[in-house]
C-alpha positions, -999 to 999 in steps of 0.1 A, spaced: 465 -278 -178 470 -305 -153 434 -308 -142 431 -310 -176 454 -340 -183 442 -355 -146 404 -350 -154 414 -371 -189 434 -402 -172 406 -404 -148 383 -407 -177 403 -438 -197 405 -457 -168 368 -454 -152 350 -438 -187 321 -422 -183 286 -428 -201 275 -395 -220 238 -391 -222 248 -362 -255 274 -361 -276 283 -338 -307 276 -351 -340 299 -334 -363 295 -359 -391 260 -347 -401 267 -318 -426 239 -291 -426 221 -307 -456 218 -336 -436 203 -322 -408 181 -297 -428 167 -329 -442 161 -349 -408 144 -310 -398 119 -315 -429 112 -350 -421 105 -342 -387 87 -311 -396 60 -328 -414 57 -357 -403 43 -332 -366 20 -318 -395 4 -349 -413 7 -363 -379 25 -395 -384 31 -414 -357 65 -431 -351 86 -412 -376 106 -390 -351 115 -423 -332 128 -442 -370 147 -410 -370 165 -409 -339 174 -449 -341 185 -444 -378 208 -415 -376 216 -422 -339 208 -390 -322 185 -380 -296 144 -369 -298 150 -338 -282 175 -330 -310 153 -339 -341 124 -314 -326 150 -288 -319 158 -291 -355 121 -289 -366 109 -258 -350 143 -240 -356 130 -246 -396 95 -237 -385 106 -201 -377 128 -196 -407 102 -204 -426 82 -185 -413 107 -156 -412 116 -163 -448 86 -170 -463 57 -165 -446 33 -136 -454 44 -100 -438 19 -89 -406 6 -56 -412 8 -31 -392 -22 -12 -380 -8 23 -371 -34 27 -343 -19 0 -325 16 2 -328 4 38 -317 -12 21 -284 19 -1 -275 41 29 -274 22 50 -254 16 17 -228 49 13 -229 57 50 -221 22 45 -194 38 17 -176 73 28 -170 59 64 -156 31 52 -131 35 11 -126 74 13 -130 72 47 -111 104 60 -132 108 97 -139 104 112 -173 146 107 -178 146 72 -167 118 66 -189 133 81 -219 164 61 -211 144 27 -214 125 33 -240 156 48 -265 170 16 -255 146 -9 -271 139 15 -296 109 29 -290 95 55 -312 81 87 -290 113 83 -268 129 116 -261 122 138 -227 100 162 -242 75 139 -260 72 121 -228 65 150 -207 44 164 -233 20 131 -238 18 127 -198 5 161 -199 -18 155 -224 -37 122 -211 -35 141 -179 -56 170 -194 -81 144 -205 -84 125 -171 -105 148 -145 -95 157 -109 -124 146 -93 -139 107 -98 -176 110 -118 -205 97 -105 -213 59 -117 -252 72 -121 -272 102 -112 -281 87 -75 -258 105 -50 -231 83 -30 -230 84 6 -194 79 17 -168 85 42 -146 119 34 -111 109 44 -95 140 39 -57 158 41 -31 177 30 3 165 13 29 186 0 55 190 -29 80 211 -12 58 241 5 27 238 -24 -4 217 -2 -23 190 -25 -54 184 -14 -66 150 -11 -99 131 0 -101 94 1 -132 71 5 -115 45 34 -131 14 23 -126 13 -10 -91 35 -9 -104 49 -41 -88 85 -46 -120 107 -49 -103 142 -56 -68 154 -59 -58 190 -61 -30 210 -64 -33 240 -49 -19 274 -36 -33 274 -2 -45 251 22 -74 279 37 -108 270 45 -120 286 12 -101 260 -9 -115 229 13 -146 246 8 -144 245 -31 -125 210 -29 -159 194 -11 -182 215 -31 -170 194 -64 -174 162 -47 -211 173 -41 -218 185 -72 -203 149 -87 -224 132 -66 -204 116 -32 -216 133 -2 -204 123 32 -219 105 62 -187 120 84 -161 135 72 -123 120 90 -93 146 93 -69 159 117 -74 192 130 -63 215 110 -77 252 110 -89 250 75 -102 216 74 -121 225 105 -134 260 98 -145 245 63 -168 217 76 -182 241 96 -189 265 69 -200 239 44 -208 208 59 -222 221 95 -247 190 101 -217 164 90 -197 141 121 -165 156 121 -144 126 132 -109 138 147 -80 117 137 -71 94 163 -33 89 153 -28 126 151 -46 129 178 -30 107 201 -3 84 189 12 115 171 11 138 201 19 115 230 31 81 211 68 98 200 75 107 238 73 70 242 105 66 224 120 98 229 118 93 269 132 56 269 161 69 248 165 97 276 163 67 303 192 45 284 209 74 278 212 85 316 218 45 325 248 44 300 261 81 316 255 64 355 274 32 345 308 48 331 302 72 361 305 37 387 333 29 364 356 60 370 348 49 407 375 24 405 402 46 390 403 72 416 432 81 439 433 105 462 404 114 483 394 150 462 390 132 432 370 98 449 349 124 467 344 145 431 334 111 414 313 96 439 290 130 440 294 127 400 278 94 404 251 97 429 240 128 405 241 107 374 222 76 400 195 101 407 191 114 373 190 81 360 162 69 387 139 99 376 140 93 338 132 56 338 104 64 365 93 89 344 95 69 317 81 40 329 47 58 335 42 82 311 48 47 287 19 29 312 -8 57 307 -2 61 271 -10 27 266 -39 26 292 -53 57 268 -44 40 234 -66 14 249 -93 32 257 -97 38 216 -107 6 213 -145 -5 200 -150 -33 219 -143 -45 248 -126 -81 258 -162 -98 253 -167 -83 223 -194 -61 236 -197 -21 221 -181 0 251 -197 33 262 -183 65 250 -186 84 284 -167 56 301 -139 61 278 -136 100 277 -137 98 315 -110 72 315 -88 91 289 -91 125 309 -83 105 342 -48 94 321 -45 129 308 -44 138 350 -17 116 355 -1 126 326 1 163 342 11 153 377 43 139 365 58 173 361 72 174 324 64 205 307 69 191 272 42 161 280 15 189 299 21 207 268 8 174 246 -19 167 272 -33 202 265 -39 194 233 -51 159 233 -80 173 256 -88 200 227 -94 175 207 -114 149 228 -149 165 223 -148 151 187 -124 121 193 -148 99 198 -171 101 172 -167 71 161 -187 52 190 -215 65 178 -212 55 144 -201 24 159 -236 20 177 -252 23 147 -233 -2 131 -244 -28 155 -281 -17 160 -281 -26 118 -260 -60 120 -287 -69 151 -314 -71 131 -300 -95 107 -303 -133 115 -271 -132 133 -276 -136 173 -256 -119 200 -234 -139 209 -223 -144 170 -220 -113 167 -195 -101 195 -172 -133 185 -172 -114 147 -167 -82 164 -133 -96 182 -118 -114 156 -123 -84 131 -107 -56 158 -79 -84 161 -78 -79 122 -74 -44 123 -45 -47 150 -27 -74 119 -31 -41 94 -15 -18 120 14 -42 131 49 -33 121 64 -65 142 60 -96 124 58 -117 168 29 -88 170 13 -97 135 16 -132 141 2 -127 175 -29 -109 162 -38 -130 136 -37 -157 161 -61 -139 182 -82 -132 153 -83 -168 140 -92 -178 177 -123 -157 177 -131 -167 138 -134 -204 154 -155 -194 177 -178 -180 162 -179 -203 130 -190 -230 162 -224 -213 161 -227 -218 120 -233 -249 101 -230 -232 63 -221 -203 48 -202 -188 77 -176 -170 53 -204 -149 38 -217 -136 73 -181 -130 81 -175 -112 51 -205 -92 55 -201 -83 95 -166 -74 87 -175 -47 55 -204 -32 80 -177 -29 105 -153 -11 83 -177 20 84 -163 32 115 -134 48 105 -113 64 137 -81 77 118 -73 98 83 -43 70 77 -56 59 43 -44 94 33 -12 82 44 -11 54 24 -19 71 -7 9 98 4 35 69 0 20 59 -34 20 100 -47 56 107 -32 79 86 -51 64 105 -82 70 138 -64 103 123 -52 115 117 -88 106 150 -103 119 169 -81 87 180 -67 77 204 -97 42 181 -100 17 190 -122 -23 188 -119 -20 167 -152 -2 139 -136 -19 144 -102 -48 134 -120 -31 106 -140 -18 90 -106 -53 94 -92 -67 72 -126 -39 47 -120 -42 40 -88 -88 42 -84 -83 17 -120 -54 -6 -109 -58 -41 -95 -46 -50 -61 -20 -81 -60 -20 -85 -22 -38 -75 6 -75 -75 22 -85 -58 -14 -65 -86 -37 -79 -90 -67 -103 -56 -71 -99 -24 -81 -104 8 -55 -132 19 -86 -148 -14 -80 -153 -14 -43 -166 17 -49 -192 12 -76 -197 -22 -70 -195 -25 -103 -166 -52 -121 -138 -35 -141 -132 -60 -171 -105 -35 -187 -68 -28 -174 -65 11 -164 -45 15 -198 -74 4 -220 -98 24 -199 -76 53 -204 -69 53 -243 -112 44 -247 -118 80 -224 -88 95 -249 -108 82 -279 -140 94 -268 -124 131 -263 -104 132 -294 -115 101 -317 -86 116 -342 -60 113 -315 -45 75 -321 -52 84 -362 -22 108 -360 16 107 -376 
């Protein structure tokens, strides 16, 4: 109460100049008048009136229109003609509602229900959620449709995810990230790879190589099936996920043995007698000696793993294709090393990296090819490795988790981009554009399966892993139909880099015109 009375003697003796003040002494007829005056005088479009307003009842412009359109909406809340409804429709909106909160807002069937009682939403209860889901899942297929009867060579990405111990079987065409089939199934064997690849045939996508880690049945299936296809071993699994987690796990074993030799020195100082110095000095030169052979260790094994991450690269510093032999032979010579260090757990890893190197390097041939079709375009050598830098910089911007290594990356990438625009004098962003979509062809790693496993796992997360085919195939529409906000793809739709064809409808009108064409009577109903 006394800032009150303080605030009010401040304000006699320096007043202050209000820019709005009430108006109690215009009565609600009044103002309802100065609303209709107002009102028309926006319709016929007279000039000047809501000024002669203001000055004669002494109140502000943003006032008088405040008044007008409040009366504009009464009126037309009162008065104006009631909007039929078309059934259809209001149909639509409730099932996009119920769409959007289950895939875009990635809420489970409860949470959904939850929302949609809460705005009043008719079709709101668990079970009519569940039910619909189920049924626009029925409709969508499994496997993506051809676009025309010409068969579609892509890349087969292909791996397994799974809702507690039941495998879904997914393949993925990497350059567009367009879901091609999903499939819930029992096993994992080579049989059901088989039959998974066999329905991607028979709808038309066939593969130039297929990219997967080495799993018995995805191996013993391509060769089976698909015996004249590339099989491309994943890279990551290959390597990074066989050797790159000793790389942390042995320099937390050399900090670890550090910490354990410092509060050994430490005790040093506490000592007494000469048993007990003599006890902790041998405790110390142990813990010394210990700590000397994990960081050693450490510090090489970390070396050669990234001297034979290094050697996975495409091109070398110049920007020049490197040669595949070179590279096996320099990745076996690390794998040597590797052994002669001793550790049983990293021989152990090397074993099987070396399974795997036979089809590890695939890629450099595809790689070759790549470049024997970009050289026979107008673009000269020298062009062309400067493109070939800055977009292997780009892929090392995708894979870092840093932002100093992003930022580093894209600075190398920009550097090489200058470069080569040097040799251009116009339309340097389409040869870019185009150099960099031939690159992505060469596909080393199965990670884009990844990628879709974080997209698929929130829904499995939130259902508590009992997923259906229906909505496996309802995530697979969403995501092949849905527009990309950020990213290299921003902008498109995985179904449009695929097809090459635009998508002018969002993935809910697409989905209600495939229900319509199934069951015309569907959005008739109630």
């Amino acid at each position: 109460m006394q800032d009150v009375i303080k605030t009010t003697k401040e304000s006699e003796d320096f007043p202050i100049r209000r820019k709005f003040i009430r108006r109690p002494d215009l009565p609600a007829l009044l103002r309802l008048q100065i609303a209709f005056a107002a009102l028309m005088a926006q319709k016929c479009k007279c000039w000047g009136t809501i000024t002669a307003l203001a000055r004669e009842y002494v109140i502000s412009r943003t006032f008088i229109y405040f008044l007008a359109n409040t009366l504009e909406q009464t009126n037309e809340i009162m008065f104006g003609s009631p909007k039929l409804q078309n059934p259809k429709n209001e149909l639509k909106l409730t099932f996009s509602y119920m769409l959007s909160l289950r895939f875009e807002g990635r809420c489970s069937i409860g949470s959904s229900s939850t929302i949609m009682k809460r705005f009043v939403i008719d079709l709101s209860s668990e079970g009519s959620i569940s039910q619909y889901v189920a049924y626009f899942g029925s409709i969508v297929p499994d496997t993506v449709n051809r676009v025309n009867d010409e068969m579609q060579v892509v890349v087969f990405a292909s791996d397994e995810i799974f809702a507690k111990i039941q495998p879904i079987l997914i393949t993925v065409d990497p350059l567009s990230s367009a879901i091609l089939r999903i499939e819930l199934s029992d096993t994992r064997k080579s049989q059901d790879w088989q039959n998974h690849w066999d329905s991607l045939i028979k709808n038309g996508y066939y593969p130039s190589y297929i990219v997967c880690d080495q799993g018995i049945g995805l191996c013993s299936a391509k060769k089976e099936l698909l015996p004249e296809v590339i099989l491309q071993t994943d890279t990551y699994h290959a390597i990074a996920h066989l050797l790159g987690h000793w790389v942390i796990r042995l320099e937390k074993s050399a900090y670890k043995a550090i910490t354990d030799e410092y509060e050994c020195e430490k005790k040093l100082d506490s000592a007494r007698s000469d048993q007990v110095i003599d006890k902790r000095i041998a405790q110390f030169e142990k813990a010394q000696r210990l700590a000397n052979e994990k960081t050693e260790l450490y510090d090489s094994f970390n070396y050669l793993y990234h001297c034979i991450i290094g050697e996975l690269r495409i091109f070398d510093s110049n920007g020049k294709l490197r040669d595949r032999k070179t590279a096996k032979e320099n990745i076996e010579a690390g794998l040597n090393l590797i052994e002669t260090l001793n550790n049983k757990n990293l021989n152990a890893a090397s074993k099987k990296v070396r399974r795997a190197l036979p089809q590890l390097l695939n890629y450099f041939d595809i790689a070759s090819d790549v470049i024997a079709k970009l050289q026979q375009t107008d673009i000269n050598n020298n062009e062309l490795e400067a493109l070939c830098m800055a977009w292997q910089w780009n892929k090392c911007v995708l894979k870092a988790k840093k932002s100093e290594r992003k930022r580093y990356c894209a600075g190398e990438e920009q550097f090489w981009l200058d470069y080569a625009a040097d040799y251009f004098e116009d339309g340097f962003d389409h040869i870019k554009e185009q150099v960099y979509h031939e690159l992505d062809h060469i596909v080393q790693s199965s990670a884009i399966v990844e990628c879709i496993n974080s997209i698929v796992r929130p829904y499995l997360n939130n259902s508590k892993n009992q997923i259906t085919q229906e909505t496996l195939n309802l995530i697979m529409f969403y995501h092949n139909h849905r527009r990309y906000k950020d990213g290299k793809r921003k902008k498109s739709t995985p179904m449009e880099l695929l097809t090459g064809k635009p998508q002018k409808q969002d993935w809910i009108e697409l989905l209600f015109a495939l229900v319509e064409e199934k069951d015309p009577s569907f959005f008739q109903r109630r």
